[in-house]
N, C-alpha and C positions, 0 to 999 in steps of 0.2 A: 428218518421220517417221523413226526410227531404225530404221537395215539390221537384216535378221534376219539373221545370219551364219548359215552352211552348216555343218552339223556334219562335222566333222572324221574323213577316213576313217581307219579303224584300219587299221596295216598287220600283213596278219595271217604269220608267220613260218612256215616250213616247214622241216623237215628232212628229207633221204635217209643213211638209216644202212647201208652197206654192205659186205661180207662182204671184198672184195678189191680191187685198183688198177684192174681194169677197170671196176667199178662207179664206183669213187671218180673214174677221170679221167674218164669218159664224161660223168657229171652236174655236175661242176667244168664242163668246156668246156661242158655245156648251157646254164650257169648265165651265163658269161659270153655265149656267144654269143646269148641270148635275155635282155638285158637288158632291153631294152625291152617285150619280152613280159610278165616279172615286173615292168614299174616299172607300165605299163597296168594288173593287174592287182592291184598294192599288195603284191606277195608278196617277201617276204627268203628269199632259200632256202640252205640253208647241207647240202653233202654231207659228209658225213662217217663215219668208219666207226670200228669198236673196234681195241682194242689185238689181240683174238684174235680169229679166223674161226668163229666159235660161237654158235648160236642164243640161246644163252642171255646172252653177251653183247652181242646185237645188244637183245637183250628190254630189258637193264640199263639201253644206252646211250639207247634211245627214253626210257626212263621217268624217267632222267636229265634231259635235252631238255625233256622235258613237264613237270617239276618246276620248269624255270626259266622263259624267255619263250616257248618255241614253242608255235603253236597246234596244228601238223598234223607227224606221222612217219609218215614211211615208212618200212617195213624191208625190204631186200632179200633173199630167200630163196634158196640154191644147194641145191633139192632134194637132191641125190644122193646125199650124206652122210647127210643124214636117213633116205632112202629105204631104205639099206643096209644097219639095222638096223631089226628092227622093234620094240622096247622103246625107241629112241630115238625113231621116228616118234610112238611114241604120247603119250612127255611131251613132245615138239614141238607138238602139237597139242591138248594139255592146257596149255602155258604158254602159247601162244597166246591159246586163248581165254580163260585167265585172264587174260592181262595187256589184251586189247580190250572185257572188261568193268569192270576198275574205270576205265575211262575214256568220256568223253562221245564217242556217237557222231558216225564223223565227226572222232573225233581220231588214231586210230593204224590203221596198216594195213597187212597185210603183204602186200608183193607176191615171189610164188612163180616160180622157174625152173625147168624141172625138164627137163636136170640141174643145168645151169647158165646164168650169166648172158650166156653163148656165143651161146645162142639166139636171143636176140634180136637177136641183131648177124645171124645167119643169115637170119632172117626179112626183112630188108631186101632182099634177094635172090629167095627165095621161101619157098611154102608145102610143109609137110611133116610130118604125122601120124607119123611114123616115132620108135623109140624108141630113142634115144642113151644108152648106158651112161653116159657120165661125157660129163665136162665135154671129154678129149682128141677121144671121137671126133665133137663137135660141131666143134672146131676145126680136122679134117682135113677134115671138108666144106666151112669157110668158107675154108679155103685154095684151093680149087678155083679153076681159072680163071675171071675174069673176075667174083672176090668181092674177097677181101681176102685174098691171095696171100702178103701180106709178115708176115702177122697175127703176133707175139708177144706173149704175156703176159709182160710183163718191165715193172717200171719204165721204163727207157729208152724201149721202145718207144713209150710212152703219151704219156710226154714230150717225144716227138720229134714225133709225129702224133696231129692231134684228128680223133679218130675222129666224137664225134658231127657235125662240119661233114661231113666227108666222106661220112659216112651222109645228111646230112639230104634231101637231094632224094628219098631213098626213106624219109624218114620213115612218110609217109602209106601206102604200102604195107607198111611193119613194124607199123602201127597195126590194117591191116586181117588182118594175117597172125595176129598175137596175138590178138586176137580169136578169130579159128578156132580157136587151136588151143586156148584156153580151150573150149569149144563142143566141141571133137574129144577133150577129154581128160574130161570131164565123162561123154561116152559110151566112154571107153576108157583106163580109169587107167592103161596102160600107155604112151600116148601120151606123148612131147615136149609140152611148152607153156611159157608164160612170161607173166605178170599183168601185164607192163612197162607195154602199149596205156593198162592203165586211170591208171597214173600221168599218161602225157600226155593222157588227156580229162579225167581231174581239174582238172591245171593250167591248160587252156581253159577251164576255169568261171569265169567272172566270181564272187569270193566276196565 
């Protein structure tokens, strides 16, 4: 009797398009240090970010991405810029949903900080509805003792220290934190929050 052979799994390709070097080194080192994570799960994931910090180039570069082999983008969002005007806020949220409908659900998605991609790194520490003007005064909270005291946003420093290992033992308490504050800012637009959580239960979906 001749073998049925096992069809062969697709691996399906992912990318993270992000605004600035924090984003970019945090899901580089994810990426390495969770290989085994992505090979279990059949995923290529590749971080990467534009030439300019601009929604509209993050829009370009996903649709870019999707025109070639990826199957799934993510785009990082740094609220606060957006927020800061309100004629920008509204074609952010008009190119938005334009660019998540001419694609198949389930292929692009934008994940929001607001203000910044700061938060999240804060949230690994704790929880807090509170509403941070910009991205600096998130970072004078995360310097506080006994968080990430040495924090700069600088190339160097990123390259010097992998934050996402450092973070990881309180991953699952940043997962639970973003959560909330999605839930807390949904009742309070004014609130801090950050979409990151749903990026990593995304990538725990067996696809």
């Amino acid at each position: 009797m001749a073998r049925v052979k096992k069809p062969k799994e697709t691996r399906k390709s992912y990318a993270i398009i992000g605004e600035g070097i924090s984003e970019f080194f945090y899901f580089d080192e994810f990426r390495t240090t969770e290989k085994e994570l992505l090979r279990k799960y059949n995923i290529t994931l590749k971080p990467d970010k534009p030439k300019h910090p601009d929604y509209k180039d993050i829009i370009a570069k996903a649709e870019s991405l999707l025109a070639k082999d990826y199957d799934v983008v993510f785009c990082l969002i740094d609220m606060d810029y957006i927020n800061a005007d309100t004629a920008q806020k509204q074609n952010y949220s008009l190119e938005k949903s334009r660019a998540i409908s001419r694609y198949e659900e389930g292929s692009l998605f934008f994940i929001e900080s607001n203000p910044a991609f700061e938060f999240w790194f804060l949230l690994h520490f704790l929880y807090t509805d509170r509403q941070f003007r910009n991205c600096d005064a998130v970072i004078a909270e995360l310097k506080k003792t006994g968080r990430i005291e040495d924090y700069e946003k600088t190339r160097d420093y990123f390259s010097k220290k992998n934050l996402y290992q450092a973070l990881l033992s309180n991953l699952g308490v940043a997962i639970k934190n973003g959560d909330k504050s999605i839930v807390a800012h949904a009742k309070n637009k004014d609130s801090s929050y950050t979409e990151i959580s749903s990026f990593f239960k995304m990538i725990n979906k067996k696809n």
